[in-house]
N, C-alpha and C positions, 0 to 999 in steps of 0.2 A: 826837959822837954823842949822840943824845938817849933818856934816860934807857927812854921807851918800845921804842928800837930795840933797846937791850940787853937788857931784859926781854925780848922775843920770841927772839933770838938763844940767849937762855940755855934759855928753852922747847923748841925747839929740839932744839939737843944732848943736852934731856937725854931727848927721845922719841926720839931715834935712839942713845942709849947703853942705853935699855931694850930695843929689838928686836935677837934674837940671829941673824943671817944661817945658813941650811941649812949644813951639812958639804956638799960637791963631791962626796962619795959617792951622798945621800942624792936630790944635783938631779941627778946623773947616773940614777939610777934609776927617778924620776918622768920622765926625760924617753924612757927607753927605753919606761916600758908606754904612753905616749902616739904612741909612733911604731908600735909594736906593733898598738892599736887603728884608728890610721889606716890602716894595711895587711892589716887584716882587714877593715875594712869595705868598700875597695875591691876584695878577692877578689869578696867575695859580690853588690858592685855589678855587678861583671863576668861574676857564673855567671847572675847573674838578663839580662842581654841577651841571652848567649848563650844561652838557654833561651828565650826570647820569639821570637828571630830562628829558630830552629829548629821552633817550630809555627809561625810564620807561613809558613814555606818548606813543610811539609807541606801545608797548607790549599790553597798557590795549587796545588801537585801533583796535590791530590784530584781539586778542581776540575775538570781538564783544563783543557786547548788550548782550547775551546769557551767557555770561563768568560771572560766578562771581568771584575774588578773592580769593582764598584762605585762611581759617579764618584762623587769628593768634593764635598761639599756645601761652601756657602759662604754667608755672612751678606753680602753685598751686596744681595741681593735677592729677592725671595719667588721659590720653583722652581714654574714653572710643572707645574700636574695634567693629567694625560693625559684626552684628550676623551672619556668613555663615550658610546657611542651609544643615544639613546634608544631605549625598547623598545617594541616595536610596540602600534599602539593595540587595546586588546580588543574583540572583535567584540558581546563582554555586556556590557550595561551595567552601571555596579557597584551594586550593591545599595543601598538607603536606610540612615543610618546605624541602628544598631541593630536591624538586619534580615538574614536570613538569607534567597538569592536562595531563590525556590518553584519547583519542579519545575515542565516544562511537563505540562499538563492532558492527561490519558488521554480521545484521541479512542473513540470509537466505531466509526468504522471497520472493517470485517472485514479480514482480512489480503489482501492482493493474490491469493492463488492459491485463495482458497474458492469463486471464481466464480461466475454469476452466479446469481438467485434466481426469478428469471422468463424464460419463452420468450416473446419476440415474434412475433407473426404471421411478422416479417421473414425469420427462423432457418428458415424453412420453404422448400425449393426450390421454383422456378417452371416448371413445362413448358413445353419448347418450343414455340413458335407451329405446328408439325407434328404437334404429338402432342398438343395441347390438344382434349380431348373435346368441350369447352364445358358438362362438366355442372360446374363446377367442384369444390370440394373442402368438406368439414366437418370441424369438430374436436368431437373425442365422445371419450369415454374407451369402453375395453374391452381385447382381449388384447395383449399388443406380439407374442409369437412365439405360433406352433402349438404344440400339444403334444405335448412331452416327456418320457412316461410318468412326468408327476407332476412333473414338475423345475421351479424357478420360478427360472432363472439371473438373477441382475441385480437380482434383490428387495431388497439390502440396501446401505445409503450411499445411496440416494436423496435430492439436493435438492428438485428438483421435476423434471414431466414432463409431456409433450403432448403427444398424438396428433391424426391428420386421415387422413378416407378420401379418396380422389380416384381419379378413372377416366383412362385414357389412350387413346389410340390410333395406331396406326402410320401411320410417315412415308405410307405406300402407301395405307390405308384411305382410300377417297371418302367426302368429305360426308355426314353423314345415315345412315352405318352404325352400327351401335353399337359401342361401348369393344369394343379387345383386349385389355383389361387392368383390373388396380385395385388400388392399392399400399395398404396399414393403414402408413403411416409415422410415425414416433415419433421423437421428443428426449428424452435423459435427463439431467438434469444430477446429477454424482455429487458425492460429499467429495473431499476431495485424494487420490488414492489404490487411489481404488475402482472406477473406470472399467474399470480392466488387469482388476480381478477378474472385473468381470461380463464380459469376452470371455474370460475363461479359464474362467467358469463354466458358459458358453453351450460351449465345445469339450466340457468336459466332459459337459455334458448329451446332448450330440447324441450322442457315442459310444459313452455307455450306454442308449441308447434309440435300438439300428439298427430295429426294427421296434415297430408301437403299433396295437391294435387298437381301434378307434371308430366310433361312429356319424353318418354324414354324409348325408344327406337321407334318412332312417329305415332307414338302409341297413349292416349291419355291414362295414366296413371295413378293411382292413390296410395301412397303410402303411407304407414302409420311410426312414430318414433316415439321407444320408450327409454327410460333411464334405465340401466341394472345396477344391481350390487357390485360392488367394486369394493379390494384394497389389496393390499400388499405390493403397490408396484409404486416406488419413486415417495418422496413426500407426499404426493397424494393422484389419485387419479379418478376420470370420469370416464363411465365406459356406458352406449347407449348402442340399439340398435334400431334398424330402419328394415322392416318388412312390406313387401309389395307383392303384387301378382307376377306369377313368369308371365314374361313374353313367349310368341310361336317360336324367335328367334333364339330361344336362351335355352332350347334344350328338349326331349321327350314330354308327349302329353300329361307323362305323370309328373312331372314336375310341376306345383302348383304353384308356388313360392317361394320366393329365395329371401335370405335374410342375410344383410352386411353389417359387422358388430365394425364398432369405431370406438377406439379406446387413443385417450389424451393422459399424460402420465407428465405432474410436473417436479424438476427435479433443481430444486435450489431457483435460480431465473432462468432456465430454459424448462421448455415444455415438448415434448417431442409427441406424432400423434400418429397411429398407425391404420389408416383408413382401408380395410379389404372390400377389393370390386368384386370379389369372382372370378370365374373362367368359362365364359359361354355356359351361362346359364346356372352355377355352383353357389351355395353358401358357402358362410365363413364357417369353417374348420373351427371351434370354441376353443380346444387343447390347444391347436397352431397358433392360434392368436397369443394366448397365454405364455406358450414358451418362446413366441417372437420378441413378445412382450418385454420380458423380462431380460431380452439380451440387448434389446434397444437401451433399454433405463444403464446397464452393465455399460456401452458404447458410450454412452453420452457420462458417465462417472469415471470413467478410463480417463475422456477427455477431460474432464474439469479436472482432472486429480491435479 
């Protein structure tokens, strides 16, 4: 053996005569708190699953029956995005940028129901081919009704207004006689509103003025004014008459009496109103009036149509 083998040999021994080996007590004891620690940690590995597995089991509970799960996701490959449907194209265009869209411009326009501003000739009814005088008609301003002992129904909300005088005669009257008749016909156009008033203010007037005394060809007069029955013409209408004595002037001593019916017919916001004078000395024809009546109301619904 060679002299370095021995040296190392002796080195050696004498590093394992220095290290003192544990007492069998001391390794038994180290070896119990190592078994000890391994058996605690796997308690508390095991309180912690079952504590996980027990809200998991709560969660799918909550849930419901209706709930599915959530599919698991997977890294093979990008998950495809659910299609959003485009959102419909806007009817406005969008605005220039750094611009705020402008309100549309404030027309002019009157509102649809303030109706209209002027009467056409058209608005005005046409007599019959029978009952056409031939003297034809003119438009003048002056009274729309008789007098009222002072009453002026109708006076207030006026748009605008037009009157015309025109003479008639009956279907029976020959050629070449003169008018049995002659209407003061009038158009009123009112505000939204005001139309109803003036026929409710025209009832009123008549009722408080059943008799009115005045002078009618230099002659003092008394006449009495009542309301009649009335309907069928226009949205609604008022129809009254005014009875007096004849004048010498107005005709044969057997004429005692003449009677002028005056019928007011309103139609939407106009009121049109067809006052009969007579003709030297004549009452008013009741049929005539009736079927003038009702081709006024026709003239004035032509117009608004």
């Amino acid at each position: 053996m060679s002299r370095e083998v021995d040296r190392l040999y002796r080195a050696l021994a004498r590093d394992t005569d220095e290290r003192v080996l544990p007492a069998p007590d001391h390794v038994r004891r180290r070896a119990d708190r190592r078994a000890r620690r391994r058996a605690a940690l796997g308690a508390l590995t095991v309180a912690v699953l079952v504590a996980g597995t027990a809200a998991g089991t709560r969660l799918v509970l909550a849930a419901g029956p209706d709930t599915a799960p959530a599919p698991a996701t997977t890294t093979d490959g990008p998950s495809p995005s659910p299609t959003t449907p485009a959102p419909p194209p806007s009817r406005t265009p969008p605005a220039p940028s750094g611009r705020t869209p402008e309100a549309p411009a404030k027309t002019s326009a009157r509102p649809p129901d303030a109706g209209p501003r002027t009467i056409p000739d058209r608005a005005f009814f046409t007599l019959a081919a029978a009952n056409d005088a031939g003297t034809g008609s003119t438009f003048d301003s002056g009274r729309v009704l008789p007098p009222l002992c002072g009453a002026t129904p109708g006076e207030s909300g006026i748009v605008t207004r037009r009157a015309r005088s025109l003479a008639f005669k009956l279907a029976a009257t020959p050629e070449g006689y003169v008018p049995d008749g002659s209407y003061r016909h009038t158009i009123t156009v009112y505000r939204p509103g005001r139309a109803d008033d003036a026929l409710a203010e025209l009832r009123r007037a008549v009722r408080d003025c059943p008799t009115r005394t005045g002078s009618d060809a230099g002659e003092e007069l008394t006449s009495t004014q009542r309301l009649l029955p009335d309907a069928g013409y226009g949205d609604e209408s008022v129809l009254f008459e005014v009875r007096r004595p004849a004048t010498d002037y107005e005709g044969a001593p057997t004429v005692k009496e003449v009677v002028r019916l005056v019928r007011a017919v309103r139609i939407g916001n106009v009121v049109t109103v067809l006052w009969e004078l007579g003709w030297e000395g004549t009452s008013t024809p009741r049929s005539q009036l009736d079927s003038d009546s009702r081709r006024a109301v026709q003239a004035v619904r032509d117009w608004l149509r």
